[in-house]
C-alpha positions in Angstrom: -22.8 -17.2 -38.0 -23.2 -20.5 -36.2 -25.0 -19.7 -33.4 -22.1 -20.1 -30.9 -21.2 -17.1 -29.2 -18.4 -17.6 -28.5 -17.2 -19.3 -31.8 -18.7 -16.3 -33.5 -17.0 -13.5 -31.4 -13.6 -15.0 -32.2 -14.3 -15.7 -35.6 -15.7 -11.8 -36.2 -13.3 -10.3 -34.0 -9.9 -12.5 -36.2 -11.7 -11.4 -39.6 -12.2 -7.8 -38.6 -8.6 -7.5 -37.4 -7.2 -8.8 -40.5 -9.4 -6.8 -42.4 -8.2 -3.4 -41.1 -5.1 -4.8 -41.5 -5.1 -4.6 -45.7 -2.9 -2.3 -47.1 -5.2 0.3 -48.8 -3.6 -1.1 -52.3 -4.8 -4.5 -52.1 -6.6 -5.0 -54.8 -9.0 -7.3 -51.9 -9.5 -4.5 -49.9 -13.2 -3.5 -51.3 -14.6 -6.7 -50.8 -12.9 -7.2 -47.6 -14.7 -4.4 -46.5 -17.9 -5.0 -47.8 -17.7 -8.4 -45.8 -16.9 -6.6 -42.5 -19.9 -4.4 -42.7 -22.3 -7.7 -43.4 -20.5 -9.5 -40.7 -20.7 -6.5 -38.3 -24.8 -6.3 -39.0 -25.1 -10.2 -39.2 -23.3 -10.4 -35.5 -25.2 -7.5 -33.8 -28.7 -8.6 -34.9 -27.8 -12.0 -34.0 -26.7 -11.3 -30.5 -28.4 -7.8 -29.5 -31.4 -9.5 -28.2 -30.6 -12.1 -26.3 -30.3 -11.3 -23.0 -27.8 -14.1 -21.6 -25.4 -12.4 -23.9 -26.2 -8.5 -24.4 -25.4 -7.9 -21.0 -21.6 -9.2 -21.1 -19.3 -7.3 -21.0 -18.0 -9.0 -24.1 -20.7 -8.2 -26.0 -20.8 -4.8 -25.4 -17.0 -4.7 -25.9 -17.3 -5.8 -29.1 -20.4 -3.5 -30.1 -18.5 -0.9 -29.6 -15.7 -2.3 -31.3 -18.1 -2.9 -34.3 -19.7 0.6 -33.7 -16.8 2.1 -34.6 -15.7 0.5 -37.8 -19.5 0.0 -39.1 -19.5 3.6 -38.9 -15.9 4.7 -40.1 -16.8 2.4 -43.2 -20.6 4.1 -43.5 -19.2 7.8 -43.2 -15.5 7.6 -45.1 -16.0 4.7 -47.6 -13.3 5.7 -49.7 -10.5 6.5 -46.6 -8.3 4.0 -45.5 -8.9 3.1 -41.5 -6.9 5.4 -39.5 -4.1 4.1 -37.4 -5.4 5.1 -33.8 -8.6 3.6 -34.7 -6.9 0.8 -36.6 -5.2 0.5 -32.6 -8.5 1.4 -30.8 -10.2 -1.6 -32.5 -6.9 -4.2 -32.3 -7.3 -3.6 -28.3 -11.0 -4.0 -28.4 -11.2 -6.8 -30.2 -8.6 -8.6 -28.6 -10.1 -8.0 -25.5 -13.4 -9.2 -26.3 -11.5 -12.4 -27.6 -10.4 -12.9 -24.3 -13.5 -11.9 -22.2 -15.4 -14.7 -24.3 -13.0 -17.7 -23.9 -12.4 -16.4 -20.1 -16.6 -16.3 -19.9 -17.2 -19.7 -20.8 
């Protein structure tokens, strides 16, 4: 994390798209994984108290965003990300890409 909101939502948001993109046979996939859950945590306790952020409604798109997979990945560690959440979180993220550049 740098610091830079707005860096840090894009970069987040482009890792965690590819990252649900892995075919469940990549040998990558584990780590992958285990990377998106420290990035989720590292980006939420970053930016969940400061107050000229956690009230956008980019943050809170992408907390929800990063609600969902943190928990998918918590709960069904050994299942594959299902496609309509695989789609839920493409359209989430990709919205809080744009609400950020848009923002600033």
């Amino acid at each position: 994390m740098t610091g830079d909101f707005e860096k840090d939502t894009i970069s987040v948001s482009s890792t965690l798209k590819e990252t649900i993109t892995l075919p469940k046979e990549d040998k990558g996939l584990s780590e992958a994984e285990k990377e998106a859950v420290f990035l989720i945590s590292d980006y939420i306790s970053r930016y969940r108290n400061r107050s000229q952020v956690n009230t956008s409604t980019t943050f809170t798109t992408m907390q929800t965003a990063l609600n969902a997979l943190s928990g998918h990945y918590k709960t069904f560690a050994n299942r594959p990300v299902p496609e309509n959440l695989k789609d839920r979180l493409n359209k989430e993220l990709s919205k809080a890409e744009k609400l950020v550049v848009r923002d600033n």
